[in-house]
FILUMTOR-13951 format. One record per residue: residue number from 0; residue in one letter; z, y negated, x of N, C-alpha, C in turn; chain. Coordinates in Angstrom, 2 decimals. Example, Ala and Ser with C-alpha at 12.3 -4.5 7.8 and 13.67 -1.06 7.14 Angstrom:
2
{sedo 0,A,{7.80,5.69,13.19},{7.80,4.50,12.30},{7.80,3.30,13.20},A},
{sedo 1,S,{7.08,2.25,12.85},{7.14,1.06,13.67},{7.87,-0.03,12.90},A},
! end
This chain:
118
{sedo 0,X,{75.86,-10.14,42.83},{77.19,-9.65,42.57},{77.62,-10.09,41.19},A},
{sedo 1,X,{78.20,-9.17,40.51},{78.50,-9.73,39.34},{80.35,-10.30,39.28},A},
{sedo 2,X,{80.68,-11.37,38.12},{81.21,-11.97,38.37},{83.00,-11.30,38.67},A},
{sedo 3,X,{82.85,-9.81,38.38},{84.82,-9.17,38.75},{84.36,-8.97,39.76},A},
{sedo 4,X,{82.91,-8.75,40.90},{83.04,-8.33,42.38},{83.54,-10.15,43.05},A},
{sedo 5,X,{82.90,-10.68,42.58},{83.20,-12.57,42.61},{84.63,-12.56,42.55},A},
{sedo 6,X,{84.99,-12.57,41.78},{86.63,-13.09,41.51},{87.70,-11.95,42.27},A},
{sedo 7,X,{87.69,-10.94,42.45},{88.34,-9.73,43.63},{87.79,-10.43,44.67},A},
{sedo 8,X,{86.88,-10.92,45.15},{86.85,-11.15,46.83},{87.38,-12.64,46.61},A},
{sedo 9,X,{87.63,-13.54,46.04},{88.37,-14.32,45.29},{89.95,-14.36,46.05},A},
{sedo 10,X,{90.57,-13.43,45.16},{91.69,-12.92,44.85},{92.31,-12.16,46.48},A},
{sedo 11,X,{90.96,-11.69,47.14},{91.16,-10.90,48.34},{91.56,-11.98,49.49},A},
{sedo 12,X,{90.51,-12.95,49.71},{91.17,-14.62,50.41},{91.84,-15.26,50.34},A},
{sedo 13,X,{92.34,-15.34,49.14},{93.99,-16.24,48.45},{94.63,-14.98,49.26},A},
{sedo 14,X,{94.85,-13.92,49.39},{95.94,-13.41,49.43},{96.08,-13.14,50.90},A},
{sedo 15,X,{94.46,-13.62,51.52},{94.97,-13.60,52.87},{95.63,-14.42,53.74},A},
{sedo 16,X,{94.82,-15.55,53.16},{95.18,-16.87,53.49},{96.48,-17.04,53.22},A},
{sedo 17,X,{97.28,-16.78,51.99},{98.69,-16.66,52.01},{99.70,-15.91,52.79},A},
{sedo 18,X,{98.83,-14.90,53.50},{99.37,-13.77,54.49},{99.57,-14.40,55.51},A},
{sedo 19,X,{98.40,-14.88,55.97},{98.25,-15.70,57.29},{99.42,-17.06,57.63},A},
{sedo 20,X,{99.41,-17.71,56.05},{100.56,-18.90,56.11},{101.61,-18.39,56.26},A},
{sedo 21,X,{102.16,-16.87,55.28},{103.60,-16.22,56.21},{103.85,-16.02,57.41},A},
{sedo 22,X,{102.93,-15.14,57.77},{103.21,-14.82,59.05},{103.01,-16.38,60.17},A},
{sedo 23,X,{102.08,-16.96,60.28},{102.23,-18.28,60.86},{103.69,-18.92,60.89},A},
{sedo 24,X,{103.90,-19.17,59.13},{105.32,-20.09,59.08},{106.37,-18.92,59.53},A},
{sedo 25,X,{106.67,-18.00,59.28},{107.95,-16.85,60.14},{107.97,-16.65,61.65},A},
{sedo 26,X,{106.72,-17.13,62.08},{106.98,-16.97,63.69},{106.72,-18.20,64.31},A},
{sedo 27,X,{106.72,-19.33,63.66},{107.87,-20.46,63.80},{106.43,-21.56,64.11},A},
{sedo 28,X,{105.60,-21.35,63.53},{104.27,-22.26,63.68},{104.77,-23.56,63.50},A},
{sedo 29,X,{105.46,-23.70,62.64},{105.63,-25.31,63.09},{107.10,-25.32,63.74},A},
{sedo 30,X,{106.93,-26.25,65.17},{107.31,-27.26,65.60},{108.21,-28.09,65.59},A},
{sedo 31,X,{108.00,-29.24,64.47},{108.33,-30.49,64.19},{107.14,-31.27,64.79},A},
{sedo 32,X,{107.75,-32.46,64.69},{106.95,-33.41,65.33},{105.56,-33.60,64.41},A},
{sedo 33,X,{104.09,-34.23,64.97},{103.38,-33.92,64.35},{102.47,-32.51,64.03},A},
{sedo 34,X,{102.98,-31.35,64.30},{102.60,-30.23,63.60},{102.60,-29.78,62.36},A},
{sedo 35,X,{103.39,-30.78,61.93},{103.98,-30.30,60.36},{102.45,-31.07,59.82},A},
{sedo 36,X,{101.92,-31.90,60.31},{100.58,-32.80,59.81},{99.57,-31.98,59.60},A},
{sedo 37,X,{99.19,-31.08,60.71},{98.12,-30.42,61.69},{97.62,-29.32,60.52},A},
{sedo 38,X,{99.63,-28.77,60.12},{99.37,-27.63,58.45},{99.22,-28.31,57.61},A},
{sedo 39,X,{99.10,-29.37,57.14},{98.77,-30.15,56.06},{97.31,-29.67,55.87},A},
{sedo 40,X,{96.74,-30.59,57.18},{95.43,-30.58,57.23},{94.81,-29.29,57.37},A},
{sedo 41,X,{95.20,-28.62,58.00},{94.88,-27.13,57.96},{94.63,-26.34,56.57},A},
{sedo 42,X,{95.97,-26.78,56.02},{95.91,-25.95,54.42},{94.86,-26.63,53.37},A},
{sedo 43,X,{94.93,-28.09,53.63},{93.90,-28.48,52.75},{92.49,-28.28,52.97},A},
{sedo 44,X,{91.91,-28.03,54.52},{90.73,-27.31,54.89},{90.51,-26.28,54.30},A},
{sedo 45,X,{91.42,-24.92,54.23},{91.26,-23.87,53.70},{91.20,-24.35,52.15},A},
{sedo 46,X,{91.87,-25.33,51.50},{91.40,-25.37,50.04},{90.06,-25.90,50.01},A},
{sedo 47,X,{89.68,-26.74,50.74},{88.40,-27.25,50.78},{87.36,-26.29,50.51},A},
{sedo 48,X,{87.53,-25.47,51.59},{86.64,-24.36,52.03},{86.54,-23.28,50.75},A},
{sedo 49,X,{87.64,-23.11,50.13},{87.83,-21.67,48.98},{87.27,-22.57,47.76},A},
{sedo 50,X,{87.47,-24.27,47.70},{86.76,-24.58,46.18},{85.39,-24.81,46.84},A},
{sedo 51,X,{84.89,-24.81,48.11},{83.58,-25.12,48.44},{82.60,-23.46,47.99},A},
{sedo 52,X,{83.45,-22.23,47.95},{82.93,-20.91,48.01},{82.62,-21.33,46.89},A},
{sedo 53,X,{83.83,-21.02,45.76},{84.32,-21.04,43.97},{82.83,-21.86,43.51},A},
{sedo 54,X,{82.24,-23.08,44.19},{81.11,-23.57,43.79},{79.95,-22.97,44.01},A},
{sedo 55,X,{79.46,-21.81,45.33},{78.03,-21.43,45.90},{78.55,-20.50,44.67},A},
{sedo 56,X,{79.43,-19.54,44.34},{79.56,-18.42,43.77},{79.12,-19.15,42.10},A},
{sedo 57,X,{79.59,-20.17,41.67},{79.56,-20.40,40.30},{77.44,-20.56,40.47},A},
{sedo 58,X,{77.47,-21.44,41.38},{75.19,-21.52,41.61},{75.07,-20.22,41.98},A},
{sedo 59,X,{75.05,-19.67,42.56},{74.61,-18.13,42.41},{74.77,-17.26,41.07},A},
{sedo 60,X,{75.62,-17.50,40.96},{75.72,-16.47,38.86},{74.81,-17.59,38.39},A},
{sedo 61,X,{74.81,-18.64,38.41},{73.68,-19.44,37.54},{72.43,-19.08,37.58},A},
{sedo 62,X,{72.12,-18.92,39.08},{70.44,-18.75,39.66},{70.11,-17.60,39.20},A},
{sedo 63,X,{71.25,-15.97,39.18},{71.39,-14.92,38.74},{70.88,-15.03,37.54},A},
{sedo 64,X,{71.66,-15.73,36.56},{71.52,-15.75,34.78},{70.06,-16.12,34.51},A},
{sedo 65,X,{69.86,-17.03,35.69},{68.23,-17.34,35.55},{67.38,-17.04,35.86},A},
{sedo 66,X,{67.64,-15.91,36.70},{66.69,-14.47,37.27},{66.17,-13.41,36.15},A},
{sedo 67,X,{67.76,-13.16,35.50},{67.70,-12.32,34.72},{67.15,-12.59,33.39},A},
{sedo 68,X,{66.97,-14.16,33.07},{66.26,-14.89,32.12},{64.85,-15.16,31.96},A},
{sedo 69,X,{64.66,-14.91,33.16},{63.45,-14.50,33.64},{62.54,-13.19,33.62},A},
{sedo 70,X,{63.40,-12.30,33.45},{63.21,-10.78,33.92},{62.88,-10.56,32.88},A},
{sedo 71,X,{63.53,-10.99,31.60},{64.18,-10.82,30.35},{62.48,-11.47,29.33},A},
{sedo 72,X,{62.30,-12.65,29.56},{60.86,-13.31,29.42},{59.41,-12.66,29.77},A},
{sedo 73,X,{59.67,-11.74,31.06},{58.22,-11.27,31.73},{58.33,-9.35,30.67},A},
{sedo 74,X,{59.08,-9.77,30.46},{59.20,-8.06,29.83},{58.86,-8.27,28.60},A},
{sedo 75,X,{58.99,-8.93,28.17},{59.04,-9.47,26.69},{57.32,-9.56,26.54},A},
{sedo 76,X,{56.85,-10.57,27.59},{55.09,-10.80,27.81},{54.84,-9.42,28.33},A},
{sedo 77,X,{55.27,-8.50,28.93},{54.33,-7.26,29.04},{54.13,-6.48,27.65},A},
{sedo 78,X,{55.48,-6.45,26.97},{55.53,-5.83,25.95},{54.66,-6.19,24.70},A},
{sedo 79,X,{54.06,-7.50,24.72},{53.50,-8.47,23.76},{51.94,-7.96,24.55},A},
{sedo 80,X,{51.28,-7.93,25.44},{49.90,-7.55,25.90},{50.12,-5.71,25.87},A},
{sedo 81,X,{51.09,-5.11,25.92},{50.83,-3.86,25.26},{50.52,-3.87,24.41},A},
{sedo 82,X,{51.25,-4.17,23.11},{51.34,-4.12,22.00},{49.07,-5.01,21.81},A},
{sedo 83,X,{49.19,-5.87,22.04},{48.05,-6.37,22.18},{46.69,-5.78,22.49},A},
{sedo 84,X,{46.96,-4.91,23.50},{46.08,-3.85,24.40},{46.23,-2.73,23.58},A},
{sedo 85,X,{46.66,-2.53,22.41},{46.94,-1.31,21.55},{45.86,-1.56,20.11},A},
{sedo 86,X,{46.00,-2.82,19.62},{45.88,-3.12,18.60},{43.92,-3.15,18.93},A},
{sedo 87,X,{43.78,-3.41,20.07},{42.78,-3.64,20.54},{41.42,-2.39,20.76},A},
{sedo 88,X,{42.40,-1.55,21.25},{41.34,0.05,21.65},{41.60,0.19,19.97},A},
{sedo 89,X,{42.66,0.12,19.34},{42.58,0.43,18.04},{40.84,-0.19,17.16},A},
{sedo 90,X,{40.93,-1.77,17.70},{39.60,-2.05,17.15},{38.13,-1.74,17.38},A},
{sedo 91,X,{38.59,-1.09,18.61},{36.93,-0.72,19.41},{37.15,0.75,18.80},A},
{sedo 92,X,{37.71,1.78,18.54},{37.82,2.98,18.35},{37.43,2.75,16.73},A},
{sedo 93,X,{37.91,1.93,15.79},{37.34,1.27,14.47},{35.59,0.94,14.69},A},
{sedo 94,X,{35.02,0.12,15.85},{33.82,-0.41,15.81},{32.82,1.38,16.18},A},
{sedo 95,X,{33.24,2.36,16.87},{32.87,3.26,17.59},{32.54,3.85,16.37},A},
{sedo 96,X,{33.75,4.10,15.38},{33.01,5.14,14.13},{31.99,4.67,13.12},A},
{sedo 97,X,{32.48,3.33,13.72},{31.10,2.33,12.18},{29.82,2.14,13.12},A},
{sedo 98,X,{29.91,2.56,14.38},{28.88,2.86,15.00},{27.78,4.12,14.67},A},
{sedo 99,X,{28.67,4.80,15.03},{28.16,6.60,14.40},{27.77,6.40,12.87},A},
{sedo 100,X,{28.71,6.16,11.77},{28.17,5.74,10.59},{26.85,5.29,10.79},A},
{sedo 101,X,{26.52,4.22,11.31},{25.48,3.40,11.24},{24.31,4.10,12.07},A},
{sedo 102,X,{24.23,4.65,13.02},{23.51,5.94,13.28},{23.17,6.72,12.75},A},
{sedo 103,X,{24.07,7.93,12.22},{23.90,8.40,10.85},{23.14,7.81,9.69},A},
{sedo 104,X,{23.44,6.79,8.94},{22.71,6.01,8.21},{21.02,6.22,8.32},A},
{sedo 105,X,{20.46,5.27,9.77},{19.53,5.59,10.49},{18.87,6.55,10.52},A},
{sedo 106,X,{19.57,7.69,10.90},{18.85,9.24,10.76},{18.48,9.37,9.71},A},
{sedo 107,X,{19.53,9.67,8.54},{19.00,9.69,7.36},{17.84,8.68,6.84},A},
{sedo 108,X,{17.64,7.48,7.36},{16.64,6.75,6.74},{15.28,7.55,7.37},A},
{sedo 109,X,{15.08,7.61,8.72},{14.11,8.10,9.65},{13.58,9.27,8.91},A},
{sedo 110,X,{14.66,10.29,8.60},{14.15,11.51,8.23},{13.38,11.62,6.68},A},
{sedo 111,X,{14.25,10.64,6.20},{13.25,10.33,4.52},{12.10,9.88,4.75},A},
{sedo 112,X,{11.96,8.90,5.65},{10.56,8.33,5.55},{9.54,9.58,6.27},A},
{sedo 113,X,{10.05,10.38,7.00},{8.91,11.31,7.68},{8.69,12.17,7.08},A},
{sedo 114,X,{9.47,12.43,5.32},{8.88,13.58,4.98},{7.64,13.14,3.96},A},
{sedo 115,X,{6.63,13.75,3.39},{5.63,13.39,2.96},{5.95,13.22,1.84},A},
{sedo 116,X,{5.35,11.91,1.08},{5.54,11.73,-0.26},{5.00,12.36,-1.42},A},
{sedo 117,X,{5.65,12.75,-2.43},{4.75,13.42,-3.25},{4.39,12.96,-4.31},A},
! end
């Protein structure tokens, strides 16, 4: 996920979680007594929990950046053994005609020596 789908589902839990604390506190969730504690602890769970996400989400874009740093490296090495694998048929396609040359050559020597000297 990239990081505006991150921060909208973000933005989507704050606003529920704030929904949830209205409607809770308007239909009279607390009490008195020790209930008023119970939302303490309650609300600070839910912060717990939303900076515990805010952290897997920040290691995940990391592991991401380092996927893609990766991706980014192996492309780079394919592109470097193309380029490599090019330069290469280039040299055998170079050795192939100095082959024939050198054949040629040959013939011509073969055929001088077989004709009769005069």
């Amino acid at each position: 996920m990239d990081k505006k789908k991150v921060a909208a589902c973000l933005v989507v839990l704050l606003v529920c979680l704030g929904v949830s604390w209205f409607i809770y506190d308007r239909s009279g969730g607390e009490t008195g007594g020790g209930d008023g504690h119970n939302v303490d602890v309650t609300i600070q769970h839910a912060q717990n929990e939303i900076r515990d996400a805010g952290a897997e989400i920040d290691a995940a874009t990391t592991e991401l950046d380092s996927g893609q740093d990766a991706i980014n490296r192996a492309t780079d090495a394919v592109g470097k053994l193309e380029d490599s694998s090019s330069e290469r048929t280039e040299l055998i396609d170079e050795c192939e005609q100095l082959i024939d040359e050198i054949r040629n050559i040959f013939a011509d020597i073969d055929a001088a020596n077989r004709r009769p000297a005069t």
